[in-house]
C-alpha positions as CSV (number, residue, x, y, z in Angstrom):
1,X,0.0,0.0,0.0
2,X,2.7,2.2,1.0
3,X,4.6,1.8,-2.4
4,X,1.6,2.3,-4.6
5,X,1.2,5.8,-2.5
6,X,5.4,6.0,-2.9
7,X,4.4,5.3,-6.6
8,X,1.4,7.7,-7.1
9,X,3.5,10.6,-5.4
10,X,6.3,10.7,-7.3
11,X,4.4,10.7,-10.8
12,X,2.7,13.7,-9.2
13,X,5.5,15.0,-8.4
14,X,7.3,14.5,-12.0
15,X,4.2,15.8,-13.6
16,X,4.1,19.3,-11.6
17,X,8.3,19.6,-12.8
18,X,7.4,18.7,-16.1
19,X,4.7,21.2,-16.6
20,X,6.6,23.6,-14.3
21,X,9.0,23.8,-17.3
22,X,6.2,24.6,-19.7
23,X,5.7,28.1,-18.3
24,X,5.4,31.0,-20.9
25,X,7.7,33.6,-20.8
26,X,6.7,37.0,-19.2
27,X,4.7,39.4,-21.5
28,X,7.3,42.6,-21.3
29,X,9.9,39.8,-23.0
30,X,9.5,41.1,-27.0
31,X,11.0,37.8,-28.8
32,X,10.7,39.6,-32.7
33,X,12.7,42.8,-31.6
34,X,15.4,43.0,-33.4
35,X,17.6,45.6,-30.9
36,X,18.2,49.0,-31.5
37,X,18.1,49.7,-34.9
38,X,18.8,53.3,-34.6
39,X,22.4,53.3,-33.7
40,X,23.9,49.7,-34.5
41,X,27.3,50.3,-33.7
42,X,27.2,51.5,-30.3
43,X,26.1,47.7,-29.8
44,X,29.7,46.3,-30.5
45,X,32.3,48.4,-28.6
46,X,34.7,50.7,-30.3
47,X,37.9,49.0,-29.1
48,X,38.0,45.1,-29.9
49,X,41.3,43.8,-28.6
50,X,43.4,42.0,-31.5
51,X,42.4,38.0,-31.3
52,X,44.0,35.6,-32.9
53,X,42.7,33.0,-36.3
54,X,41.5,30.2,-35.0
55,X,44.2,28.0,-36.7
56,X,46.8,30.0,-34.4
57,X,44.6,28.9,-31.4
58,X,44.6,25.5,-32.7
59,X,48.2,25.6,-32.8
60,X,49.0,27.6,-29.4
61,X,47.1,24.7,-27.7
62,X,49.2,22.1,-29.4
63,X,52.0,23.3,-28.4
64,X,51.5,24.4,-24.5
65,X,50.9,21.6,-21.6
66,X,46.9,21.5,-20.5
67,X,48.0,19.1,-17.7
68,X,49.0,16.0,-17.3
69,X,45.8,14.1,-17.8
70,X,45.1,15.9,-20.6
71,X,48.9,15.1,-22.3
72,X,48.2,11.6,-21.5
73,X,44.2,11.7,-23.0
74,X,46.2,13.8,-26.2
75,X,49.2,10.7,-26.2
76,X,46.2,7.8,-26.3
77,X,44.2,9.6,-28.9
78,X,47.1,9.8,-31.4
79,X,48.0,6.2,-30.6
80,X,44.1,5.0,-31.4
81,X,44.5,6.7,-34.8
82,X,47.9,5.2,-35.4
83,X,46.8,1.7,-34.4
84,X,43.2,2.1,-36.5
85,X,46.1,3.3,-39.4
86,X,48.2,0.3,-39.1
87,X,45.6,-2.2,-38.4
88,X,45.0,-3.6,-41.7
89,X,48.5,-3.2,-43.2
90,X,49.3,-6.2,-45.3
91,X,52.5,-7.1,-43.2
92,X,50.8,-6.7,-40.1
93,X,48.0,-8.7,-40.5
94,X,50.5,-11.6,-42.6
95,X,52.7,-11.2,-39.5
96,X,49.6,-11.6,-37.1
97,X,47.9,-14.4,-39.2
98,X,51.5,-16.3,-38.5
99,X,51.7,-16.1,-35.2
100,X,48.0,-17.5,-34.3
101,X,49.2,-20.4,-36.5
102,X,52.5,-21.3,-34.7
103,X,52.3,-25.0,-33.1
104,X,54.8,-24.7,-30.2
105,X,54.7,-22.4,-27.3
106,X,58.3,-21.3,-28.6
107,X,57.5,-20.6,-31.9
108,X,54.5,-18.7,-31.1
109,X,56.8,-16.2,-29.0
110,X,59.4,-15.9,-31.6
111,X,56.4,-15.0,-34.2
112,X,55.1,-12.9,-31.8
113,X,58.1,-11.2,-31.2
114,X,58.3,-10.2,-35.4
115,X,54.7,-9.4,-35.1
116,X,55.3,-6.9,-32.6
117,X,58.4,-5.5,-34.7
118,X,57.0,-4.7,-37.4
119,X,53.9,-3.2,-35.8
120,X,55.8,-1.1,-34.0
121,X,57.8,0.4,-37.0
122,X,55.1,0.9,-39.2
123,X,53.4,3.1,-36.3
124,X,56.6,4.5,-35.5
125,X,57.1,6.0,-39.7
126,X,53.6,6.9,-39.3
127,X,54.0,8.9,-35.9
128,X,54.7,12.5,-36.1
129,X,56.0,13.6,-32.7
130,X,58.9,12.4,-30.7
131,X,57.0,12.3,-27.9
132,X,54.9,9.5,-29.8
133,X,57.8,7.9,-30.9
134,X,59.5,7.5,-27.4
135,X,55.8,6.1,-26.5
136,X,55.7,3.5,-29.2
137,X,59.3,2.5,-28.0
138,X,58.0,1.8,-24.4
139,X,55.3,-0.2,-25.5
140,X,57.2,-2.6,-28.0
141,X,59.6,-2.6,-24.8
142,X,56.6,-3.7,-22.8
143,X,55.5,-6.3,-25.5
144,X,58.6,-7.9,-26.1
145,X,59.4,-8.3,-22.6
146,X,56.3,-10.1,-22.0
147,X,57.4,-12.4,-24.7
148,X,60.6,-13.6,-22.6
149,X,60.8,-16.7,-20.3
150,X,63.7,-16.1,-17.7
151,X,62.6,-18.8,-15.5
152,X,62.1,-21.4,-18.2
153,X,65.4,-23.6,-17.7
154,X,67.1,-24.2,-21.2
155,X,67.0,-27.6,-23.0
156,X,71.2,-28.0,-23.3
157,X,72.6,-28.7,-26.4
158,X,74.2,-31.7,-28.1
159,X,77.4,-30.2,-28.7
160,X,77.5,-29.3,-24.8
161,X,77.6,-32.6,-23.4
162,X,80.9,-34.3,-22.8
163,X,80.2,-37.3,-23.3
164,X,77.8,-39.4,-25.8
165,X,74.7,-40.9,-24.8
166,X,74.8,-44.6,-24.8
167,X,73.6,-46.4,-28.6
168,X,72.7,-49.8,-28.1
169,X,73.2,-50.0,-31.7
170,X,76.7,-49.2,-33.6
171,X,77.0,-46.4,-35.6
172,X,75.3,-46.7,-39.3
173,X,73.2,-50.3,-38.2
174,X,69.6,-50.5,-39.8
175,X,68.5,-51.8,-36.4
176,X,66.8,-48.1,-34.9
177,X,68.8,-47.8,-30.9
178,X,66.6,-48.8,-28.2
179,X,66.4,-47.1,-24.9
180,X,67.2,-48.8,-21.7
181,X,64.4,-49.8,-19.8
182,X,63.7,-47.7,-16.3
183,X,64.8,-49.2,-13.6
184,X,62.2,-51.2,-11.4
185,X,61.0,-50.0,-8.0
186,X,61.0,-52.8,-6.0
């Protein structure tokens, strides 16, 4: 009962704000006068400071620092466009395509790794500031080093061993080597 009044009351009340808003304007308001016609110049004053195109303000705040969030909003924006630009370059998206195809883990980082190289250059010739170079730098940083496994320990070599592993065939036999059975746990 209570919400149906809390219900009832506040269409009331939404209805008053709404029609509230509707009010005409007063009657000494003249809405077709067109100013004073007599004199029209002593509308506009006689001394209007100097101000510049509107190109030169374009270009005064390019130059000058509105803050820091607004560098950083300025920064993203131009990257957007670069990476919209360089989206559907032929390399990139060849380089891309390769990478989602790799089979091994290893392969896939190495692919990666051009992907993100040539991605990076192409925004890089397309980027016009060196602040937005210096930018594109950090992130292909950021990317590669994601790409690196320091804790994954290295499979050794064959040349690093010092001695052979054991054949249980000689050299050049047509019999393939066996490997020696694991030993029993009892």
């Amino acid at each position: 009962m209570k919400l149906i009044r809390l219900v009832i009351f506040a269409m009331v009340a939404g209805g008053i704000t709404i029609l509230r808003g509707q009010d005409a304007a007063q009657s000494t308001v003249d809405l077709h006068a067109k100013g004073n016609q007599e004199n029209p110049s002593a509308a506009t004053p006689a001394i209007s400071p100097a101000l510049p195109e509107l190109s030169q303000l374009d270009e005064i705040f390019k130059q000058t620092s509105l803050g820091k969030t607004a560098d950083e909003y300025r920064m993203r924006v131009e990257w957007r466009k670069l990476q919209n630009q360089v989206a559907n370059d032929r390399s990139v998206v060849a380089a891309k395509k390769a990478a989602a195809s790799a089979r091994t883990d290893l392969e896939k980082r190495k692919r990666l790794g051009d992907y993100y190289k040539i991605y990076y250059e192409r925004m890089q010739a397309l980027a016009g500031s060196p602040e937005m170079k210096a930018a594109l730098d950090g992130f292909k940083a950021g990317h590669l080093a994601m790409l690196v496994q320091p804790r994954v320990r290295p499979t050794p070599s064959p040349a690093s061993s010092a001695t052979p592993p054991p054949s249980a065939t000689p050299t050049g036999s047509p019999i393939e080597p066996v490997e020696p059975p694991l030993p029993s746990s009892r």
